[in-house]
N, C-alpha and C positions, 0 to 999 in steps of 0.2 A: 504494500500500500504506500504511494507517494504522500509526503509532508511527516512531517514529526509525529510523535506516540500522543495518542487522542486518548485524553482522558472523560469521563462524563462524570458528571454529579450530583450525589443523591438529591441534593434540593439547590436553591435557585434564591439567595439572596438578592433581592431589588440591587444592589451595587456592585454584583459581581454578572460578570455578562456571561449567556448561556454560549456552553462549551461548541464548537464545531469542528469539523475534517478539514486540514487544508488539504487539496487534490483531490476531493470525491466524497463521495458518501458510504463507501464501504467499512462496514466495523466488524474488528476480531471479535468471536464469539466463541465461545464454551460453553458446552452445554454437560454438565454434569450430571452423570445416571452414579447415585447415591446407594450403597447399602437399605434396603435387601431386597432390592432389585434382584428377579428369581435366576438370571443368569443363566439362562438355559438357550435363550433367546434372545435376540437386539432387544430393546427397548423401545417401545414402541412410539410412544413420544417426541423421543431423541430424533428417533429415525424419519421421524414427519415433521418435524420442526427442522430437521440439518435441511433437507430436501428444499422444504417451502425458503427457506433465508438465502438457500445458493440459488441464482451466481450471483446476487446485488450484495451478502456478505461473506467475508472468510470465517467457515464454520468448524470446528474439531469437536469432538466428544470425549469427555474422559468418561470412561469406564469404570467407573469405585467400586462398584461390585466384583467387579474381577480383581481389581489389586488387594479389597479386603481380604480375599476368599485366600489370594496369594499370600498374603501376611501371615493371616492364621496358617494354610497349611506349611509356610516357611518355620513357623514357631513348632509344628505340630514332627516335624521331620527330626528335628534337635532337639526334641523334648527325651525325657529318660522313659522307656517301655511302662506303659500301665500307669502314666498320669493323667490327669485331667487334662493337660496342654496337649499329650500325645494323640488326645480325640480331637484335635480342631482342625478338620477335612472339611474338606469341601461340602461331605457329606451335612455337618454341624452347621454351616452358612447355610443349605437348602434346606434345613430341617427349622431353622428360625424364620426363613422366606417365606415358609410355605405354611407354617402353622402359628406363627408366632402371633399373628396380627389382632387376634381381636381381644388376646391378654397383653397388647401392647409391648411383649418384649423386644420385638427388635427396634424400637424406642427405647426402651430402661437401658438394653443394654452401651448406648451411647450419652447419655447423661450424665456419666463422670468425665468423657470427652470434651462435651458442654458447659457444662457447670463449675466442675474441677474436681466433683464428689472421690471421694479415695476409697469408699465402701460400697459394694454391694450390695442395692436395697434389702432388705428382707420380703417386703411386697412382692419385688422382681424375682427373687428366687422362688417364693412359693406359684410364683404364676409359671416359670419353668416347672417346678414339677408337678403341678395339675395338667401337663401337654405331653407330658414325659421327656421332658429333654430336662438333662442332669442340670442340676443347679452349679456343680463344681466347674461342670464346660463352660456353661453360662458367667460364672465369674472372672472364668481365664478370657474370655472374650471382651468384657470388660472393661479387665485391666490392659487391653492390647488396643484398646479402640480411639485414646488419646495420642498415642505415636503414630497409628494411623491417619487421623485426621491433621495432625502435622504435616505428613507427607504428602498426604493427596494436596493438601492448600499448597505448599511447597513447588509440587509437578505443577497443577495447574498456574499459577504465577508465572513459574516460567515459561511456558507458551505465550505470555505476555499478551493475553487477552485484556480488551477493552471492557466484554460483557461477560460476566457467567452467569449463565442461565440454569438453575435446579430444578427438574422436576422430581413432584414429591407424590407419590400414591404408596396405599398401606401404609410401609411401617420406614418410610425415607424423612421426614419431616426433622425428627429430632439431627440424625448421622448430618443432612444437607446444614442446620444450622451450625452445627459444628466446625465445618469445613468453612461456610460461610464468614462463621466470626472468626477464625485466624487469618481469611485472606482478607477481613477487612484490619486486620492491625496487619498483615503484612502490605498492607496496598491502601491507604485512605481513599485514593481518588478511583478502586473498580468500579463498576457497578455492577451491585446483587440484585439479579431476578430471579423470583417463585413463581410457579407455575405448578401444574397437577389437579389431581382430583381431589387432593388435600388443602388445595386451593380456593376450592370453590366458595362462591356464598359466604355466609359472614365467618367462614373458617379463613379464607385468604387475606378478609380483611383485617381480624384478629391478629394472625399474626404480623401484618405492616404493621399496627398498633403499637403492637410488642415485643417485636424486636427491631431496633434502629438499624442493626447493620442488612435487616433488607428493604433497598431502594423500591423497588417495584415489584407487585404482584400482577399476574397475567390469571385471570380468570375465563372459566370455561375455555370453549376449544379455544387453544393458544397462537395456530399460526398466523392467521388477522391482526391480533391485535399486537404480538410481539416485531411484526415486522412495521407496524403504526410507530409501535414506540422506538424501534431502531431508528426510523424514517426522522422522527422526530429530535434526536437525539443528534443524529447524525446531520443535519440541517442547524442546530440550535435553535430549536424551537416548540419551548416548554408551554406556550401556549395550547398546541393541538394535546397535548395530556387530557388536559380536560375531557376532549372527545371522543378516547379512546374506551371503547364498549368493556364496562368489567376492570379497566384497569384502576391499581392502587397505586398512588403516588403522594410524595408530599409538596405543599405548594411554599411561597418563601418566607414561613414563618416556622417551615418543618410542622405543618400540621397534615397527619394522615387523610388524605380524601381516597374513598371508595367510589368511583364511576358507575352508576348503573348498570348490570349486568344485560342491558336489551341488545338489539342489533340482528341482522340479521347471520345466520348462520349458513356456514359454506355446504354447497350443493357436491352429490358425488362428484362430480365434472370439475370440481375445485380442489379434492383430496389429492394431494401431491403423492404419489409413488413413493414409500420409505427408502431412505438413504440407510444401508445397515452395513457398510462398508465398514463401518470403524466399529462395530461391534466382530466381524471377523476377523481384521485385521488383529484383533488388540488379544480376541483367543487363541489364534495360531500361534504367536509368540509364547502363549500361557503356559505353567504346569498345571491350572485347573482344567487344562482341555483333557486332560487324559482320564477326566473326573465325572466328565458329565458329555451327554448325545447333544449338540445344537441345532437347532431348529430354525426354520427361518419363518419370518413374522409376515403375516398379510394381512394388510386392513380395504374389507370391501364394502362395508357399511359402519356406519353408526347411526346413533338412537334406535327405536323401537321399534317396528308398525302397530303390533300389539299394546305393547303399552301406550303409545301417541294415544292412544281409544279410551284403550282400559289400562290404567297404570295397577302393578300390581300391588296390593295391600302393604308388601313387606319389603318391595324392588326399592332401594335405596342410590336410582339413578336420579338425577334432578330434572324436574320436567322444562327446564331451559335446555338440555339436552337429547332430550326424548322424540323430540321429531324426526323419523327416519328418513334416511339419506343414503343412498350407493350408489356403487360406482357399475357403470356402462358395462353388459358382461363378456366384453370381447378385450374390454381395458384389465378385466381382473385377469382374464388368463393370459394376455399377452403379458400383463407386470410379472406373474406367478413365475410362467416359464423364463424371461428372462431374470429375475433374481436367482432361479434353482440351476440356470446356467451359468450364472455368475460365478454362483457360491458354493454349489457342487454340493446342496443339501437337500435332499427329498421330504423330511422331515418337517412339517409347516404346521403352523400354530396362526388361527384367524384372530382377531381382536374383536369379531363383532359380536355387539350383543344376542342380535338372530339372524338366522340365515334368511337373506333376499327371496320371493318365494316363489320369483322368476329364475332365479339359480339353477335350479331343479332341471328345466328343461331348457337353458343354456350353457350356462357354467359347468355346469358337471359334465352333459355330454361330451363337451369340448376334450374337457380333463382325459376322461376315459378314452377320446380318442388320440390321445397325447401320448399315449403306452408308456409312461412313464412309473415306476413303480414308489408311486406317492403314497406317504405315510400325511393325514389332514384331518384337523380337530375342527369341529365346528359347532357352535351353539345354535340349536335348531328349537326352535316349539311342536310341545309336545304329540300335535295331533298329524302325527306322519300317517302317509299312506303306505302301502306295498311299493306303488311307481315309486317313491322318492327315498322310500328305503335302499331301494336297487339301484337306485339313482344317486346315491351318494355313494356307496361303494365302489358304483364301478367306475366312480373320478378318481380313487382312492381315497378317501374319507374314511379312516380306522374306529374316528374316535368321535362321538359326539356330548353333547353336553347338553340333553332334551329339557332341562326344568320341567321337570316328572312332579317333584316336591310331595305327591300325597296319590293316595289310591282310593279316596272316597271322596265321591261329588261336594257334600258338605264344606270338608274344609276349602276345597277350591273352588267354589262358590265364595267363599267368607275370601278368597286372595283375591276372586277375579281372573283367574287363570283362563276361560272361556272354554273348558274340557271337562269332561266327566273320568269318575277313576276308571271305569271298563275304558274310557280312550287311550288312558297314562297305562294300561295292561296289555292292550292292543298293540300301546306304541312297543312297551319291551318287547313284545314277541316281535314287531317285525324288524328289530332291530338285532335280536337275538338273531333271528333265519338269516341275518345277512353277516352274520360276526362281526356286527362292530361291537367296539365296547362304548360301555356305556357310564358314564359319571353322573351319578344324581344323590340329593341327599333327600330324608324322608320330613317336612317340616311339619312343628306343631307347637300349637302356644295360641292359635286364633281366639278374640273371645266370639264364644259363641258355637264349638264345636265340644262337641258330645263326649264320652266314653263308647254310648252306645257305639258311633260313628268306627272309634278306633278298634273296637273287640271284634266285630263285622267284617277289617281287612285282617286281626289277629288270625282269627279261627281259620282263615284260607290261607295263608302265609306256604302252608308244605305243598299246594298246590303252584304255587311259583318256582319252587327251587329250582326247575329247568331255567328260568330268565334269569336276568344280572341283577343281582342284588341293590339294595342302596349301601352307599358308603356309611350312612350311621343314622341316627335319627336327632334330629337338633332343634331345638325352641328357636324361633326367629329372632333374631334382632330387630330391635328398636334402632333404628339408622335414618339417619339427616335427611333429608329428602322423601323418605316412604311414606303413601299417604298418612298412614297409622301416626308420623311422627306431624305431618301434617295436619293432623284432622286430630285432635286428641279425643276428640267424642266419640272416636269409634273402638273405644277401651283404651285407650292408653295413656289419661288426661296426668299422671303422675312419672316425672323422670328427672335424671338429671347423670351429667356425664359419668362415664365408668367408670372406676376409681383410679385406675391405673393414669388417669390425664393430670389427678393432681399429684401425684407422682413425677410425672415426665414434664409438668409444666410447673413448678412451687412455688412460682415467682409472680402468675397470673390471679387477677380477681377474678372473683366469681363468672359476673360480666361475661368476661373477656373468655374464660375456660367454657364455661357454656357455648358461645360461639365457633370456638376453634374446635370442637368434639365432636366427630363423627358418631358414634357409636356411645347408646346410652341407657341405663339401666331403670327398670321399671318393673313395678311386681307383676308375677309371670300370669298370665290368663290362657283358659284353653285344659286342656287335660295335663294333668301330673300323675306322681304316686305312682298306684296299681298297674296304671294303663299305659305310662310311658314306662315303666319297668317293664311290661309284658310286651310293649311293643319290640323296644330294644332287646329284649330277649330272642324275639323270635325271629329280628333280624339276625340274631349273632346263630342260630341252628340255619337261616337259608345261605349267611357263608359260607358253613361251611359243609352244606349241601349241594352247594351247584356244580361244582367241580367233578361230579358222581351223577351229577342228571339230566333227564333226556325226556321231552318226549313230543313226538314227530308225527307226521301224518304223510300218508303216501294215495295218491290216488291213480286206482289201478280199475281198469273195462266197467266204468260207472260205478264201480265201488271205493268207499274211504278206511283207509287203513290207516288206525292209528295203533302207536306203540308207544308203551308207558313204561320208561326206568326210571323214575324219579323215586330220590333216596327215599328211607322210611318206608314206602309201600310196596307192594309185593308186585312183582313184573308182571305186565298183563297187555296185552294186546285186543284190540274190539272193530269190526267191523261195522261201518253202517251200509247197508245193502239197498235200501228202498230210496228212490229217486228225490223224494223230497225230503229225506233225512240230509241226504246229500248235499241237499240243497240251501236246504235249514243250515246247514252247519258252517256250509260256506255264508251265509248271510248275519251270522250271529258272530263273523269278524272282529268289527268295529261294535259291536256291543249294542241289543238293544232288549227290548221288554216285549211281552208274550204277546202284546198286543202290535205291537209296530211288525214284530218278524211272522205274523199270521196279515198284516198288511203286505207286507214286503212281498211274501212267494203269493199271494193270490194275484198280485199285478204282475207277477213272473210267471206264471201259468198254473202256480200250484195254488188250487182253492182248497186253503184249511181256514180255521177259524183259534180263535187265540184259546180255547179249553187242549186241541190239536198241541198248539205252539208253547203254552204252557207246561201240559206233560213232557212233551221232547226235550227240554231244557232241565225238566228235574229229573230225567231218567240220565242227560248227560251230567250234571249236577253227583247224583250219586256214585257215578262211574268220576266225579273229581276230572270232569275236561272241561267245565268251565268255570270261572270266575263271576261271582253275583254280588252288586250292591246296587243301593239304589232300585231295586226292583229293573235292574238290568241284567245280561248276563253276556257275557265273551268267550268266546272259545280261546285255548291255551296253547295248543297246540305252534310248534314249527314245522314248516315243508319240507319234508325227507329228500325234496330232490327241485330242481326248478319247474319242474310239470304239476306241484300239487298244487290243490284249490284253496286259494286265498281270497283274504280280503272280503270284501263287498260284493262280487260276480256270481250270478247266480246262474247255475246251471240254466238250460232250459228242457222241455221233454225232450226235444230230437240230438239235442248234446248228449245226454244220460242215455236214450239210446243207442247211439251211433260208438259207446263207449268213450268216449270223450273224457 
């Protein structure tokens, strides 16, 4: 960059004149990705903000998650066999990234970084081991995290950045101040920008409040208004501050102003391709690489469609960001395939909240015909069909993330989810028949849901063990943004932050700590006790059921052939033989009630009447092949082969005759 080193300034005295570039308007920039950043993958952030600033600035990213991960397992290498230090692998940094967040630890554990503290809270320790991770590990990390954040301010300095930019989501906010306040005594005149989803709302503004050494908060999506404030910055002209949507700045008396969060927000056609160059660059070099599989990041949408409608009870997205938005489906797969030629990673991990629901029938097909052997996570809503089942597969799509949340209509009715639980049963099975795996947790805490509701999916529970389990069963949070925290009338009128923020924050008023708290504690409503022990119970018999069960259906010269291993019960196979059992069975798919599926086959040619549709359903019921709530009922079954009868399709006579 031509002209001398350009300094900018957190505020704007009437007598001192606002700073400018001589030769151009370009400024060094730094964009800091923070501890506990999961590091498995770019940062996604990093990677849309480097993108959208180049070519008008010089952009680097440091990486602190990987040099943390370095530190500790450097310490971990030279430690003496069987200490506490000699656990601090990389394994220990993903096990804090990953779990740590909503007991706040990977916060505690940089607050003697920040502060100067020389002890290991007792708080922080107990909240380690309520997660299981050693409190002894947790203290060695600790005590390692103030040399750390020495160095990283250190590295960063010397690139000789104009701007560093933090972004903060989970558990970055504390590690990022840290760094922030050494390079403001090593540099008075940088400037510190915050950004993230810890940012947001009156949590961004909070922190400009309270702590001086950060200049500017960048609220909601960042790359608009960050290159507003570059633009500005680099012109000398602290006047357009004011205008910038969301931003925090202070005016020349150093008093914090908050900018209204309005404005309008970017259309897919505006989402800039991630820049994740410097997140591979920075791992080749690494010894965390030989630690962990990297992934590459793809963002094809953000906000909602579902939620934009129906935001969900417990969804802790802000509905300033809830308007869905994607990108053109010819844009995603040309970015996709060029990044994975780039970077020579198959491995991809999407950002978005749901999958576009025109995807299905462009994006993927593309994919699948890309013969590429793609490994692809994607968060999807839960009311898949059969086509979209097979349809994500065969883009390579291994892994999805359905927000299943519950298996009776009740509770998800009280979320808004717009499914019934025979759908979210539906959905496993046909997500099962195509192997993907599946990530969903089982929630509960709604007010206004039953026991009765939860003994109803208890007592079927062994009839699932063939499908993917939930990961656990967990009471919802009370989170910033959800309407629940929105709306307190709708049970939740008593709360206030979690404990762990006056811990991590000591120094904050009430005020101010309220503000800056994500995540917040309120007495629990919905079922406890009996019903969430028996629930969690009988999740913990279908993990370790599935692994052992099976059972499938094959359809063979107008007959249905099912076969039943599923643990616990005695193997057994059963035949349906009669055309509109056939029929029936393929129709009771997507899950319906005695009267709808005695609708269904008389408009399909088969004239029965729902006392018909009602016995068929309790004779398959007894035989445990389907699933009932709600006075619905779903069959269980997966397709032994790609010829069997799925779904919604309903035979018709000349099909069942023709053996079809």
């Amino acid at each position: 960059m031509a002209g001398p080193l350009f300094r900018v300034r957190a505020t704007f005295p009437s007598d001192t004149r606002f700073p400018s570039i001589t030769g151009g308007r370009h400024v060094r920039v730094t964009l800091a990705v923070m501890p506990w950043h999961l590091m498995t993958a770019p940062n996604g952030a990093a990677g849309v903000l480097a993108a959208a600033l180049a070519p008008d600035h010089e952009v680097t990213t440091y990486y602190g998650s990987i040099s943390f991960a370095e530190h500790l397992l450097g310490e971990a290498e030279t430690a003496e066999e069987g200490t506490a230090r000699a656990r601090l692998l990389p394994e220990a940094y993903m096990y804090v990234a990953e779990e740590g967040f909503t007991g706040g630890i990977g916060e505690w554990l940089f607050t003697g970084a920040l502060y100067g503290h020389r002890n290991f809270p007792d708080e922080a320790s107990a909240a380690c081991a309520a997660i299981g991770f050693d409190p002894d590990v947790a203290e060695q990390i600790f005590e390692l995290a103030p040399a750390f954040a020495d160095a990283a301010a250190q590295e960063i300095i010397a690139g000789r950045p104009e701007v560093v930019g933090f972004t903060t989501t989970f558990s970055q906010t504390i590690p990022a101040l840290a760094v922030a306040r050494r390079l403001r005594a090593l540099d008075p005149d940088i400037t510190i920008v915050f950004g993230g989803s810890n940012c947001d709302d009156t949590m961004g503004a909070a922190l400009h409040r309270c702590f001086p050494e950060i200049d500017f908060v960048v609220r909601r999506e960042g790359e608009a208004p960050l290159r507003s404030l570059l633009a500005a910055l680099a012109e000398g002209d602290p006047g357009r501050l004011a205008s910038i949507p969301g931003l925090c700045w202070r005016d020349a008396d150093a008093t914090s102003r908050a900018n209204p969060e309005g404005g309008e927000l970017p259309s897919g056609a505006q989402f800039p391709p991630m820049d994740q160059s410097a997140y591979f660059d920075r791992l080749e070099e690494s010894p965390v690489a030989d630690y962990i599989q990297p992934a590459l990041m793809m963002e094809s949408a953000r906000g909602c469609w579902w939620g934009e409608r129906h935001h969900c009870t417990f969804c802790g997205l802000s509905d300033l960001i809830l308007p869905f938005r994607s990108k053109a489906p010819d844009r995603v797969v040309e970015e996709l395939l060029a990044g994975i030629g780039r970077h020579q990673v198959l491995d991809v991990l999407t950002t978005d909240n749901i999958v576009d629901k025109n995807y299905y029938e462009t994006v993927f097909p593309a994919l699948e015909k890309s013969d590429l052997d793609l490994r692809v996570m994607y968060e999807i809503k839960s009311n898949i069909t059969p086509e979209q089942a097979r349809a994500l597969r065969g883009a390579g799509v291994i892994q999805v993330q359905p927000g299943i949340e519950n298996l009776h209509s009740l509770p998800l009715k009280l979320m808004r989810k717009g499914v019934t639980g025979a759908n979210n049963v539906a959905t496993l099975r046909e997500l099962q028949e195509q192997s993907l795996t599946v990530l969903w947790n089982y929630l509960v805490g709604f007010p206004g849901e039953t026991d009765e509701c939860y003994q109803e999916v208890i007592t079927q529970i062994p009839l699932l063990y063939h499908l993917q389990p939930p990961l656990g069963a967990h009471r919802i949070a009370l989170e910033r943004f959800n309407p629940y925290f929105d709306h307190p009338d709708l049970g939740f009128a008593e709360r206030r932050p979690r404990s762990w923020y006056r811990g991590v924050f000591p120094d904050l008023s009430e005020p101010d700590l309220n503000d800056v708290a994500y995540l917040f504690e309120t007495p629990d409503r919905g079922v406890g006790g009996a019903a969430l022990a028996g629930l969690k119970a009988a999740f913990d018999a279908w993990r370790e059921a599935y692994a052992t069960s099976a059972l499938t259906h094959r359809a063979v010269a107008g007959r249905l052939h099912l076969y039943d291993r599923r643990a616990g019960r005695r193997a057994a196979d059963h035949v349906l033989d009669e055309p509109a059992e056939v029929a029936a069975y393929a129709a009771l798919g997507r899950g319906r009630s005695p009267e709808s599926l005695a609708r269904h086959l008389s408009a399909g040619g088969w004239p029965v009447d729902a006392a018909w549709a009602s016995a068929f359903i309790d004779d398959l019921a007894s035989l445990g092949l389907v699933f009932r709530e709600s006075g619905r009922a779903v069959t269980l079954s997966t397709g032994h082969d790609a010829t069997a009868v799925r779904g919604t399709a309903i035979p018709t006579p000349a099909m069942v005759g023709a053996g079809t």
